[in-house]
The first five atom37 places (N, CA, C, CB, O) and aatype in JSON, in Angstrom:
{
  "aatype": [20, 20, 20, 20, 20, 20, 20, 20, 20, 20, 20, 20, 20, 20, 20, 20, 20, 20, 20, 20, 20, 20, 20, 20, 20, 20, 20, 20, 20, 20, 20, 20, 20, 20, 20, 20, 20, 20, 20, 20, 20, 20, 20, 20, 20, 20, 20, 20, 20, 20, 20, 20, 20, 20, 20, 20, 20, 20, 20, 20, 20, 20, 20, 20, 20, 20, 20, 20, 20, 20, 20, 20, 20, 20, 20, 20, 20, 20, 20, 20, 20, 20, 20, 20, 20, 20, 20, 20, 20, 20, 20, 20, 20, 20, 20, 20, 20, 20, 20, 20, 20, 20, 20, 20, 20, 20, 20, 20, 20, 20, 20, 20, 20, 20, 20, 20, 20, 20, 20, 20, 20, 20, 20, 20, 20, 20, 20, 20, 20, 20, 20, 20, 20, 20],
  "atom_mask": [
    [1, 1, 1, 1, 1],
    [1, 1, 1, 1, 1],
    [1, 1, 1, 1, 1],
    [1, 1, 1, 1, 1],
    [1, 1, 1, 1, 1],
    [1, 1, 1, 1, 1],
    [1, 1, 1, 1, 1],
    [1, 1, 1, 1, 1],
    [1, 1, 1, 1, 1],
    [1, 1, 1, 1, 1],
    [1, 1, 1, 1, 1],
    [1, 1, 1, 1, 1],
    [1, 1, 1, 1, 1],
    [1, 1, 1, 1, 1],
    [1, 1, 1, 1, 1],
    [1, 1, 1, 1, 1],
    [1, 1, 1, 1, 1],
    [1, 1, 1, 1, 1],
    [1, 1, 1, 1, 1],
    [1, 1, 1, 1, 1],
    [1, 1, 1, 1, 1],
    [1, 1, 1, 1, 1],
    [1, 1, 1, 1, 1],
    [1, 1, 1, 1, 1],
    [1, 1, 1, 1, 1],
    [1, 1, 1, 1, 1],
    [1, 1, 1, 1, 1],
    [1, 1, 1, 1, 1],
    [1, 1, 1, 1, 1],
    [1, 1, 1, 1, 1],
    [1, 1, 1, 1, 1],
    [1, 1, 1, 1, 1],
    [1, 1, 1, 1, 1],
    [1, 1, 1, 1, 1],
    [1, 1, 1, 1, 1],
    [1, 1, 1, 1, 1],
    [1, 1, 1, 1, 1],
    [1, 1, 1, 1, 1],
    [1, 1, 1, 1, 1],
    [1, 1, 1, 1, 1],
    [1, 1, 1, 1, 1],
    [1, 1, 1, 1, 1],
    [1, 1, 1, 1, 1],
    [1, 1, 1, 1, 1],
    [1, 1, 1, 1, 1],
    [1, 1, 1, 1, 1],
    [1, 1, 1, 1, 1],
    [1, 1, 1, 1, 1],
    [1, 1, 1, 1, 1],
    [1, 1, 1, 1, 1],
    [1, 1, 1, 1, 1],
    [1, 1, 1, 1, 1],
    [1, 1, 1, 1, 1],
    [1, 1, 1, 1, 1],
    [1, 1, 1, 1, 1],
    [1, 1, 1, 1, 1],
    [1, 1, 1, 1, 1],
    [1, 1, 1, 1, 1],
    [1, 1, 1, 1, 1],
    [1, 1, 1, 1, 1],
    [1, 1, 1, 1, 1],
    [1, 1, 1, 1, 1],
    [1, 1, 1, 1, 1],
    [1, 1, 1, 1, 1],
    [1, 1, 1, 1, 1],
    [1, 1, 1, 1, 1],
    [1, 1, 1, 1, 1],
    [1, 1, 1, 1, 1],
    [1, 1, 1, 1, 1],
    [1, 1, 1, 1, 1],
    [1, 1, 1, 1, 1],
    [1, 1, 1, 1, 1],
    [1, 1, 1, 1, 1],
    [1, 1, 1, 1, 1],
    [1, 1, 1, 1, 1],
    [1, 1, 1, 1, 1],
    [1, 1, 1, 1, 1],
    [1, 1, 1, 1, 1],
    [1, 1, 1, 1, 1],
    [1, 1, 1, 1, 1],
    [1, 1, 1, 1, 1],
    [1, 1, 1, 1, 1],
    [1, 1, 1, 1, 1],
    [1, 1, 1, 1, 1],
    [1, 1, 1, 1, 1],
    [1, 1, 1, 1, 1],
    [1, 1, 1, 1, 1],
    [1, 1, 1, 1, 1],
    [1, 1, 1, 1, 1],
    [1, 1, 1, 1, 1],
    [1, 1, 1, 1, 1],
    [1, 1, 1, 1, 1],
    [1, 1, 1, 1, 1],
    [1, 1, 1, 1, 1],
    [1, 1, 1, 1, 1],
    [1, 1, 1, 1, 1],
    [1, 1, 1, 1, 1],
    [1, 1, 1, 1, 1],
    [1, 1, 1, 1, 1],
    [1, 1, 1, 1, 1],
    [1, 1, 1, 1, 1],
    [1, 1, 1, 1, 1],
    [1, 1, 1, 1, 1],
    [1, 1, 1, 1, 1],
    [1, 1, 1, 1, 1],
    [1, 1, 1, 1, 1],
    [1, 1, 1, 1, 1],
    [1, 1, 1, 1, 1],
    [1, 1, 1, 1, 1],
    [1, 1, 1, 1, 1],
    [1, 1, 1, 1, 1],
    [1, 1, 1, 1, 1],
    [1, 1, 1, 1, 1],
    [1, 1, 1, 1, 1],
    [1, 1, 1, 1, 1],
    [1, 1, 1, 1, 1],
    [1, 1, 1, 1, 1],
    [1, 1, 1, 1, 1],
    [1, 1, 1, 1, 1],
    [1, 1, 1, 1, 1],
    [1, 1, 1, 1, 1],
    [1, 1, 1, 1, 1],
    [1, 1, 1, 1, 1],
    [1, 1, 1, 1, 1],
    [1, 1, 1, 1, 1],
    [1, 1, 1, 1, 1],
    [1, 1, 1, 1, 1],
    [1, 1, 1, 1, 1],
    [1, 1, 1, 1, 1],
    [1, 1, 1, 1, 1],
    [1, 1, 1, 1, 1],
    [1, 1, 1, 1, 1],
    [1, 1, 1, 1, 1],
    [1, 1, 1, 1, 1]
  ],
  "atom_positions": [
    [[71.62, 44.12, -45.5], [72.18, 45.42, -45.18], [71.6, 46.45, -46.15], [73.75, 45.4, -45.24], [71.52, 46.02, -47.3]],
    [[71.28, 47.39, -46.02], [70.52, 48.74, -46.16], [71.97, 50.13, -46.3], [69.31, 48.94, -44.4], [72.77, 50.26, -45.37]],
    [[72.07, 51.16, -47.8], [73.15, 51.61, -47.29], [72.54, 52.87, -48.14], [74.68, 50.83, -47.5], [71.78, 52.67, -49.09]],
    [[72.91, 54.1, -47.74], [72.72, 55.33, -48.36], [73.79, 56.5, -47.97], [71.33, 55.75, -48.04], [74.23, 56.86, -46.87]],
    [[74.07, 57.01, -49.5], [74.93, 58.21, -49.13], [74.07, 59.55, -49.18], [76.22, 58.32, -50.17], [73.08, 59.67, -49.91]],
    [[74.58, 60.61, -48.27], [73.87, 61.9, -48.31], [74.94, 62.86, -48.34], [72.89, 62.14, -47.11], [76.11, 62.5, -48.28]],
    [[74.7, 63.68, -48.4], [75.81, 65.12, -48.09], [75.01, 66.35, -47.43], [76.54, 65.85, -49.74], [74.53, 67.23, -48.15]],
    [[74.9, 66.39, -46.18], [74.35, 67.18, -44.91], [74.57, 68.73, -45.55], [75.36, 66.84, -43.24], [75.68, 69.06, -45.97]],
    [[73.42, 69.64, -45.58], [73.76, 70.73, -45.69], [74.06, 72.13, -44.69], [73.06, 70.8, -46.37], [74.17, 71.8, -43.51]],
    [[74.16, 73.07, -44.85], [74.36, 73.92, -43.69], [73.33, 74.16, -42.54], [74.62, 75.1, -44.2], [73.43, 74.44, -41.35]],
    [[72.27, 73.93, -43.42], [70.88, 74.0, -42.91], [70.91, 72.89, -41.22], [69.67, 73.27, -44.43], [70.36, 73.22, -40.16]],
    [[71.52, 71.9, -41.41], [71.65, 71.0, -40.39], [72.45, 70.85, -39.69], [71.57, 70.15, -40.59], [72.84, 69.74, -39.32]],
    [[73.1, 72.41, -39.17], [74.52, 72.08, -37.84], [74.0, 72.41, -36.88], [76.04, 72.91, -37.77], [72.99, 73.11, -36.87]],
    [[74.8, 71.82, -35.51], [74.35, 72.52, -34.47], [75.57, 73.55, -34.34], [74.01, 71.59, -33.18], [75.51, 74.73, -34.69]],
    [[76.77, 72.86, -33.74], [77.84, 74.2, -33.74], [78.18, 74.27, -35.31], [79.5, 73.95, -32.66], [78.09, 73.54, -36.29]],
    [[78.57, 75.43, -35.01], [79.53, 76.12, -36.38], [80.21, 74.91, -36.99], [80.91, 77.38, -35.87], [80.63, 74.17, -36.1]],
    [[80.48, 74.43, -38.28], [80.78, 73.64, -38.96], [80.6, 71.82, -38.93], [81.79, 74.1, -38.96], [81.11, 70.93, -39.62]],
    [[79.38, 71.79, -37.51], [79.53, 70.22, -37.01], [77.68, 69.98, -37.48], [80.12, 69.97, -34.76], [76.67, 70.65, -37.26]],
    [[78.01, 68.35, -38.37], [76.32, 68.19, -38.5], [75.63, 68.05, -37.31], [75.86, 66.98, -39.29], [76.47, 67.56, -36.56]],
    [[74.35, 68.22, -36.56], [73.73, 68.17, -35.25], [73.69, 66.62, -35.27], [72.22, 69.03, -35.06], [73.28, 65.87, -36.15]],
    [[74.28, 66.32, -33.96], [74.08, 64.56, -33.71], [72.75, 64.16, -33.66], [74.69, 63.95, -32.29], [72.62, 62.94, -33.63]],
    [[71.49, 64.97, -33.63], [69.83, 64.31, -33.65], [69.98, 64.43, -34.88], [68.32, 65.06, -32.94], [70.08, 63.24, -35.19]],
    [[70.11, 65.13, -36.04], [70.24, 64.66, -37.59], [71.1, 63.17, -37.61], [71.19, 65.97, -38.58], [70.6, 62.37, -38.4]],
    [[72.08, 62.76, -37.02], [72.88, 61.67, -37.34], [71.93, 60.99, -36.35], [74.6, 61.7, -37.14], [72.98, 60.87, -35.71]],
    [[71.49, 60.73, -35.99], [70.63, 59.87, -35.04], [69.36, 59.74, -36.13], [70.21, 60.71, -33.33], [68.75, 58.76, -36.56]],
    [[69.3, 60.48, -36.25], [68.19, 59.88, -37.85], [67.88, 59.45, -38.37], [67.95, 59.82, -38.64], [66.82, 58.88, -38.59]],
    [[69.38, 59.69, -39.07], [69.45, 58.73, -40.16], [70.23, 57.81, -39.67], [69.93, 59.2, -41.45], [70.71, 57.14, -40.58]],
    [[70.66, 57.42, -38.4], [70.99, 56.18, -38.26], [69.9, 55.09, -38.05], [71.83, 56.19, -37.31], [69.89, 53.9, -38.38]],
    [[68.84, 55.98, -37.3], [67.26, 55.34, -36.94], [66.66, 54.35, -38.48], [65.91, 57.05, -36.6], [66.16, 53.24, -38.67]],
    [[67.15, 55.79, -39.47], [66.18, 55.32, -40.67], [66.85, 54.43, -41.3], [65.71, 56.35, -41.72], [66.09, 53.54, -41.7]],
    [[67.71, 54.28, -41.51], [68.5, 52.61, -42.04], [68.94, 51.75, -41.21], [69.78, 52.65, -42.82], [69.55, 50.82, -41.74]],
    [[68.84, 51.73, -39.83], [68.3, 50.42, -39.38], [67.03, 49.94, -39.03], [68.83, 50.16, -38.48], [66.9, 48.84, -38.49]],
    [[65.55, 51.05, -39.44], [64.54, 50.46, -39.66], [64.36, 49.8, -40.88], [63.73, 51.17, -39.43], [63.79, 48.71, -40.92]],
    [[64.9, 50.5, -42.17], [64.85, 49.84, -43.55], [65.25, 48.5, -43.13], [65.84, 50.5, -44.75], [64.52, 47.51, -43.22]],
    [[66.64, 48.52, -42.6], [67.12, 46.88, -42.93], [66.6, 45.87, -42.22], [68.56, 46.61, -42.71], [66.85, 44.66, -42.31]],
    [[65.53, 46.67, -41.2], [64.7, 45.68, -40.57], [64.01, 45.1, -41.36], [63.94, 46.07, -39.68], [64.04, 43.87, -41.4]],
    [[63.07, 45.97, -42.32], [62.33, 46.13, -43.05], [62.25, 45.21, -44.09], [62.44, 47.14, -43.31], [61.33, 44.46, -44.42]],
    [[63.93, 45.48, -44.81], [64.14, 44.96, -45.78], [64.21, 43.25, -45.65], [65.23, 45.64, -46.21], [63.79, 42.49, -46.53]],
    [[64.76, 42.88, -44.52], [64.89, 41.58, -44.12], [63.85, 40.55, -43.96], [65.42, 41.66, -43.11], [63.69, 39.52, -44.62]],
    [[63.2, 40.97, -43.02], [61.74, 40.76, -42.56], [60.46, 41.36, -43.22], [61.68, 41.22, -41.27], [59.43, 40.97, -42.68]],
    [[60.32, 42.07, -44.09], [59.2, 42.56, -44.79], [58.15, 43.07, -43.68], [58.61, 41.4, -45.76], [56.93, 42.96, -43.59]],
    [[58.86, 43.5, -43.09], [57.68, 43.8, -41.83], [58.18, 45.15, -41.16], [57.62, 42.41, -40.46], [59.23, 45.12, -40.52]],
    [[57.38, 46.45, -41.29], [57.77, 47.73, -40.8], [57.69, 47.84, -39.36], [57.01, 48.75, -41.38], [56.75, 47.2, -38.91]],
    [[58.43, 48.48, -38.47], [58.84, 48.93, -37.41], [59.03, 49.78, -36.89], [59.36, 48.73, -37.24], [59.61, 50.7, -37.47]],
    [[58.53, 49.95, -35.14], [58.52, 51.34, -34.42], [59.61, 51.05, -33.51], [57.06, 51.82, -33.63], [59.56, 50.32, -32.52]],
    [[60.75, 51.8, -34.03], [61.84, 52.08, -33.06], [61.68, 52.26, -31.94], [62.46, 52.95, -33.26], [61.24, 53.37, -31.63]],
    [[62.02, 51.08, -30.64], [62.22, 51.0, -29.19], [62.79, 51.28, -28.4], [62.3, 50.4, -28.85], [62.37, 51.45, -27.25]],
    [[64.46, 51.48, -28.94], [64.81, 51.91, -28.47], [66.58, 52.25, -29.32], [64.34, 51.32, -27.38], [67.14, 51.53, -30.14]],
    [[67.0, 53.36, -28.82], [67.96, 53.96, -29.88], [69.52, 54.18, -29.19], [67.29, 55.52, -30.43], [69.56, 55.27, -28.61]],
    [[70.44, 53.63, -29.14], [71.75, 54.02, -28.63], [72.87, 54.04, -29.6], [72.12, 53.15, -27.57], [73.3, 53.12, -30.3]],
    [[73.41, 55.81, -29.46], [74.09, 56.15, -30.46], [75.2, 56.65, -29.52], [73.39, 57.11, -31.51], [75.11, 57.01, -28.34]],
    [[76.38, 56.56, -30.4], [78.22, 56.82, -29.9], [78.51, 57.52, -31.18], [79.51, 55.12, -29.64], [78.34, 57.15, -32.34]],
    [[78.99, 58.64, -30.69], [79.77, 59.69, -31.71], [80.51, 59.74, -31.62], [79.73, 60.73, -31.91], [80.89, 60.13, -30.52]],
    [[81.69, 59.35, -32.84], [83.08, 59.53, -32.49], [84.25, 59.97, -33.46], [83.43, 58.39, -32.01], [85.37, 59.51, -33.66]],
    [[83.33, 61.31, -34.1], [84.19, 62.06, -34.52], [83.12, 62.93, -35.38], [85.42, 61.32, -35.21], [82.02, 62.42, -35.63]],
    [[83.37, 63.99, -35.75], [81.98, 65.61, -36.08], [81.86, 65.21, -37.58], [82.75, 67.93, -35.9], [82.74, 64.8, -38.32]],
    [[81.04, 65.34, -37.73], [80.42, 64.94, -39.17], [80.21, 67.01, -39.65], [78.35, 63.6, -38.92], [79.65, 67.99, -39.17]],
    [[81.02, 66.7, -40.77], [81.07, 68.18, -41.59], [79.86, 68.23, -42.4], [82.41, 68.39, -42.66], [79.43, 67.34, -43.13]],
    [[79.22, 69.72, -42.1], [78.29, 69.47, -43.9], [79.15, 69.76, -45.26], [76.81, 70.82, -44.16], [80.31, 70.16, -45.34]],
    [[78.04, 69.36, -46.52], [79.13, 70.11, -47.38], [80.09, 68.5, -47.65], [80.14, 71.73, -46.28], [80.89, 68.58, -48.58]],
    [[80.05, 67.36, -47.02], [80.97, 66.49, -47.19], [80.1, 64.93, -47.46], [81.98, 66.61, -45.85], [79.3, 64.57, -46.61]],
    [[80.31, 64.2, -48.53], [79.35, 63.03, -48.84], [79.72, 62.43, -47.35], [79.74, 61.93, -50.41], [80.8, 62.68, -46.8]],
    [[78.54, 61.46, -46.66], [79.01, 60.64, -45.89], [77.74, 59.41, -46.24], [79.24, 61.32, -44.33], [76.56, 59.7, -46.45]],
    [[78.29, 58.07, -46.24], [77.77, 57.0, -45.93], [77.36, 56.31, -44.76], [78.31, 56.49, -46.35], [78.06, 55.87, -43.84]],
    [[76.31, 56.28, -44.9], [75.16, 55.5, -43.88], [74.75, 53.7, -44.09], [73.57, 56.41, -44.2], [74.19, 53.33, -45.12]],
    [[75.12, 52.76, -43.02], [74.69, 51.73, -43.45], [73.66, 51.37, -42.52], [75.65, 50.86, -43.67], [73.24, 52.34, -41.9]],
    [[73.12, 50.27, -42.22], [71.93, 49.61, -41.31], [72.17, 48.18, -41.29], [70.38, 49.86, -41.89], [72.61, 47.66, -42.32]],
    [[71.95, 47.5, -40.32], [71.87, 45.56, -40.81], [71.57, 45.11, -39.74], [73.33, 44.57, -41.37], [72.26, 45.26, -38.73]],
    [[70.27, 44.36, -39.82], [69.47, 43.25, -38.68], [70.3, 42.66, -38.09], [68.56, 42.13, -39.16], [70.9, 41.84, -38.78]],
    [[70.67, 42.77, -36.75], [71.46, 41.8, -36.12], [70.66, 40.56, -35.91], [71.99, 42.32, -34.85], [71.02, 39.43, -36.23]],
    [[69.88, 40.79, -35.52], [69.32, 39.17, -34.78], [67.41, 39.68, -34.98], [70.06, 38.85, -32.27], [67.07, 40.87, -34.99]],
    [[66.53, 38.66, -35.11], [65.16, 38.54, -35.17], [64.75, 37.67, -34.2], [64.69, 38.16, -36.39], [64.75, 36.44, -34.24]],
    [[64.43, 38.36, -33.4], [63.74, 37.29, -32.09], [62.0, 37.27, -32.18], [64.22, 38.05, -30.23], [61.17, 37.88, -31.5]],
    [[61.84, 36.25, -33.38], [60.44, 35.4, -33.58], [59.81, 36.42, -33.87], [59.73, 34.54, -32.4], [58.67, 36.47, -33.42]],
    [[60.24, 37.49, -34.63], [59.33, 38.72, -35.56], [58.42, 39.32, -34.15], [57.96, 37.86, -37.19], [57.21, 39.54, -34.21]],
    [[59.31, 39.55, -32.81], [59.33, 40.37, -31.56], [59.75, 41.71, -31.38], [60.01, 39.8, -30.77], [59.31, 42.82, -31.07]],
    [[60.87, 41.11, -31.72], [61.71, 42.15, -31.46], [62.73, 41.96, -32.41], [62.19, 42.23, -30.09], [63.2, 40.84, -32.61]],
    [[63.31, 43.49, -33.33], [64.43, 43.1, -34.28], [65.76, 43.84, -33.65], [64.07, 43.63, -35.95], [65.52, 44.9, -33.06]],
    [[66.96, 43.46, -33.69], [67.94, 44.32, -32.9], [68.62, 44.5, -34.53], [69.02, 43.47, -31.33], [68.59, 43.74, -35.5]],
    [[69.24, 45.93, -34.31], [69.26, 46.37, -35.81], [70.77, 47.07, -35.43], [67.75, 47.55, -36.5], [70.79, 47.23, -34.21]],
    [[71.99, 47.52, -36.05], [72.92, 48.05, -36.01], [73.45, 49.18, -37.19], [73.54, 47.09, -35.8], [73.09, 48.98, -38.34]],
    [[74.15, 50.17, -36.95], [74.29, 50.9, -38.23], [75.5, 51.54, -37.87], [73.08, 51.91, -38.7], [75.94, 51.41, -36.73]],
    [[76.19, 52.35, -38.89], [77.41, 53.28, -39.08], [77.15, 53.99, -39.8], [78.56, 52.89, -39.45], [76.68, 53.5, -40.82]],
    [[77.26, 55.56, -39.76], [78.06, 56.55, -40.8], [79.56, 56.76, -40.84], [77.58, 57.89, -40.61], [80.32, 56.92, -39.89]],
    [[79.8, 56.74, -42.0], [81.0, 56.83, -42.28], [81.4, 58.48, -42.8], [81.22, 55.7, -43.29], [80.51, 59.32, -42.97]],
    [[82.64, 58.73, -42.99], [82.94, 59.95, -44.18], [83.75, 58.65, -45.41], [84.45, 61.7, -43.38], [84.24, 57.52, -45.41]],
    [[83.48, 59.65, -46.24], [84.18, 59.55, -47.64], [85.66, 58.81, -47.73], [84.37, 61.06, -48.17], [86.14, 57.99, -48.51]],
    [[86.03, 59.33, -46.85], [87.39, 57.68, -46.39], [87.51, 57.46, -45.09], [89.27, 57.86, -46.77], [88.43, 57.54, -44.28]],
    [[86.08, 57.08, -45.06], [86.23, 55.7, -44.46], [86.37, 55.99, -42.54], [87.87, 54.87, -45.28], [86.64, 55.28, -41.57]],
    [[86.13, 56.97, -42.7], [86.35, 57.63, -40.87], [84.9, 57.39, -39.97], [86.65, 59.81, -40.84], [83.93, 58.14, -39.84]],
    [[85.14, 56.02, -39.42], [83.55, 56.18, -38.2], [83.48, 57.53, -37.7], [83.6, 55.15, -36.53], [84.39, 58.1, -37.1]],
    [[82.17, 58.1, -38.04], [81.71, 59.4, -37.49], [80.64, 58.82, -36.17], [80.85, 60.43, -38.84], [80.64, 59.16, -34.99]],
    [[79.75, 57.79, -36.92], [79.06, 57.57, -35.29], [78.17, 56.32, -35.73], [77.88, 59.15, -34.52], [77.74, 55.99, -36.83]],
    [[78.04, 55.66, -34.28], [77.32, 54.07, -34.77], [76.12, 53.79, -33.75], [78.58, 52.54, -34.61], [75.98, 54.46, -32.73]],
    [[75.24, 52.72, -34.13], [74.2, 53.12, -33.15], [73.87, 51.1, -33.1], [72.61, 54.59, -33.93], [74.42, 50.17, -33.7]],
    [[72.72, 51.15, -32.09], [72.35, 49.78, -32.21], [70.56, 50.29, -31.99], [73.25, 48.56, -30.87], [70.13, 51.43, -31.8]],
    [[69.98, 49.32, -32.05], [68.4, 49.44, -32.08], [68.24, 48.5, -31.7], [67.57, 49.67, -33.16], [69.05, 47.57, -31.67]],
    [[66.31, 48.53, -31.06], [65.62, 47.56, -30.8], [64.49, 47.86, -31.47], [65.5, 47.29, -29.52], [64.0, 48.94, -31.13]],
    [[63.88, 47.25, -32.34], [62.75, 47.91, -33.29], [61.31, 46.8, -33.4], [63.53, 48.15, -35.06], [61.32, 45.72, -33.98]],
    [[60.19, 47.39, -32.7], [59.25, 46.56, -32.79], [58.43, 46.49, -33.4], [58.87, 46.41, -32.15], [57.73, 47.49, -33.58]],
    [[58.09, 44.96, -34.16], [57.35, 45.35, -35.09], [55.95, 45.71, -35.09], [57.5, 44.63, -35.78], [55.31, 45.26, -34.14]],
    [[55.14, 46.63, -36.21], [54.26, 47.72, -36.43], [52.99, 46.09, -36.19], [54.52, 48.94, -38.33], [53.24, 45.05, -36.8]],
    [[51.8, 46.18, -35.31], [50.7, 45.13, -35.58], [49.96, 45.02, -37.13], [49.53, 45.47, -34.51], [49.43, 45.87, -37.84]],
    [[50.07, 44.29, -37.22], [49.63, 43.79, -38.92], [48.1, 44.61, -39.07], [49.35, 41.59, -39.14], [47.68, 45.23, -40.06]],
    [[47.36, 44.36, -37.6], [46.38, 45.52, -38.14], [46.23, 46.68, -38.56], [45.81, 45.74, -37.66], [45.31, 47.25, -39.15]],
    [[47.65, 47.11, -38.02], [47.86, 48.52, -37.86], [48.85, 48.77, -39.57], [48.86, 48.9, -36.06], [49.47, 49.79, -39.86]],
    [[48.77, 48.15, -39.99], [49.95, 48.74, -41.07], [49.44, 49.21, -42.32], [51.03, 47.64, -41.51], [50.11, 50.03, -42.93]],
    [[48.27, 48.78, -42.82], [47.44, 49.09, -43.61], [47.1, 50.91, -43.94], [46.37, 48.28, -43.05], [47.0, 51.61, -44.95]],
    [[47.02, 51.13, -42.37], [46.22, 52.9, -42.8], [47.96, 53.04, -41.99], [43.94, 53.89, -41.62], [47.67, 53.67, -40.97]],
    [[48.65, 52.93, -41.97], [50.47, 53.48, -41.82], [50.4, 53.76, -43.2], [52.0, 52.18, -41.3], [50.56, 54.95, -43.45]],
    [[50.21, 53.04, -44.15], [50.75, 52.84, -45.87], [50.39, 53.66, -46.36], [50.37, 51.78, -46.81], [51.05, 54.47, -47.02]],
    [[48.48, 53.66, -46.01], [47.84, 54.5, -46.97], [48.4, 56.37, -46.55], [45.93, 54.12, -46.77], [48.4, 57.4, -47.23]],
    [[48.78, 56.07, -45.24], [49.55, 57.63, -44.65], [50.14, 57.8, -45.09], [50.12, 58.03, -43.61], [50.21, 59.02, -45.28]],
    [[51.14, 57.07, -45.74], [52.76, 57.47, -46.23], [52.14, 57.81, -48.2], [54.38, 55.48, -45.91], [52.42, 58.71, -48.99]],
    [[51.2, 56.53, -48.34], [51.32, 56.82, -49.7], [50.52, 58.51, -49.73], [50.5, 55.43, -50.72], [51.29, 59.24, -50.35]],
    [[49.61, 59.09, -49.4], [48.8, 59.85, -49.34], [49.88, 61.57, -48.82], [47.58, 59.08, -48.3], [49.54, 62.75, -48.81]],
    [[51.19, 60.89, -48.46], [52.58, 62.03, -48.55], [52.9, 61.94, -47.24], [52.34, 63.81, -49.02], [53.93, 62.56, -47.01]],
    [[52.38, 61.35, -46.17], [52.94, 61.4, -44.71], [53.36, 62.79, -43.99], [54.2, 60.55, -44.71], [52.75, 63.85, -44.12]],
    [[54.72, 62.52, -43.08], [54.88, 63.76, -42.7], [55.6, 64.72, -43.53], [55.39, 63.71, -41.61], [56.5, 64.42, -44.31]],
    [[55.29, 65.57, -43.38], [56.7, 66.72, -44.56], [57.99, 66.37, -43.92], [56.62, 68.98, -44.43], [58.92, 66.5, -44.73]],
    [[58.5, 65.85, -42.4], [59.44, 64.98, -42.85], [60.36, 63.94, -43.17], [59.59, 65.11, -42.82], [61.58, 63.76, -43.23]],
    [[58.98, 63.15, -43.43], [59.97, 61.67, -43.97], [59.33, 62.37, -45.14], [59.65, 59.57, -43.5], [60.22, 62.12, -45.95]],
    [[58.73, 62.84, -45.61], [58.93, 62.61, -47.45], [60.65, 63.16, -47.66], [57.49, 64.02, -48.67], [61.64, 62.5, -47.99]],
    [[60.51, 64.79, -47.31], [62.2, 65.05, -47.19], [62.96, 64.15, -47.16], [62.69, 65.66, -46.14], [63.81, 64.1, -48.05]],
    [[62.93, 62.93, -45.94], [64.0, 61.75, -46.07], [63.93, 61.17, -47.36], [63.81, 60.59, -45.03], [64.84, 61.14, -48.2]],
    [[62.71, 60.68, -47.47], [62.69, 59.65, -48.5], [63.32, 60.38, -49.96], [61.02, 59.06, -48.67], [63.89, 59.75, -50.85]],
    [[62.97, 62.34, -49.98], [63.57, 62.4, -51.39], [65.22, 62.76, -51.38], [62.72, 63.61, -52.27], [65.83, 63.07, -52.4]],
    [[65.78, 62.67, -50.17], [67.22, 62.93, -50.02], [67.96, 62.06, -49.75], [67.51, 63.71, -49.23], [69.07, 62.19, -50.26]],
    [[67.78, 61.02, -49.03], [68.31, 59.66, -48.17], [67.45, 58.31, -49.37], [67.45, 59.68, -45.94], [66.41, 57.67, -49.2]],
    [[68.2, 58.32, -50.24], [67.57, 56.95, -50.92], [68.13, 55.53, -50.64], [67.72, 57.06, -52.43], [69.04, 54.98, -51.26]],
    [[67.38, 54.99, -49.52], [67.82, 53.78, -49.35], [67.88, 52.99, -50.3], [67.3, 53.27, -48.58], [66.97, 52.92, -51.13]],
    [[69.19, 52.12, -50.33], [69.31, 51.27, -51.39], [69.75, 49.89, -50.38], [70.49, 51.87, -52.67], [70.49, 49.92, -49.4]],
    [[69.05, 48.74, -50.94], [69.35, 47.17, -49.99], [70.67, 46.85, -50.73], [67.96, 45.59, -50.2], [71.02, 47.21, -51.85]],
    [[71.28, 46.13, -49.87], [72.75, 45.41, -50.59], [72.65, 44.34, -50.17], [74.26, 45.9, -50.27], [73.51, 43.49, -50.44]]
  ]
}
């Protein structure tokens, strides 16, 4: 399991006081690719993404993000699951994944992309959203 806290700023609502659910789709994406990641040592292109919101995520308020590999079908296909939470403990929204993994040929110049600064925004993720494995 893969878990990170953030605190959403204003910059990221859609209505007046609610974080935009494609920001929470995000970062639900991005920690259940980590914990793919983390599990399997093997990076992944998200297949497919189903998210349930069930209750408005405030900015301005810490919330916790987790991720965790459900099942590895023969380093095929990884089915991946996640939650944000608020600060006590309130499901804001949960998602499941199907995440396939990146061809081994292909991962090499992925790396040297990311190390070389990637997009402007996953570096943003990476310097705000610090995944940590548990």
């Amino acid at each position: 399991m893969v878990r990170t806290r953030f605190t959403p700023s204003e910059a990221v609502v859609g209505f007046k006081g609610v974080v935009h659910g494609g920001i929470l789709s995000t970062i639900l994406d991005e920690v259940m690719v980590w914990a793919c990641g983390v599990q399997t040592k093997r990076f992944a292109y998200c297949a497919e993404l189903n998210v349930r919101f069930h209750s408005p995520a405030r900015p301005g308020a810490e919330l916790l993000a987790t991720g965790k590999l459900v099942e590895n079908r023969r380093n095929k296909i990884f089915n991946a699951s996640g939650e944000i939470r608020s600060a006590d403990d309130q499901l804001l929204a949960a998602a499941t994944g199907k995440y396939i993994p990146i061809p081994e040929s292909d991962e090499a110049s992925l790396l040297a992309e990311l190390e070389e600064g990637g997009s402007e925004l996953f570096q943003r993720i990476l310097r705000e959203l610090p995944v940590q494995p548990q």
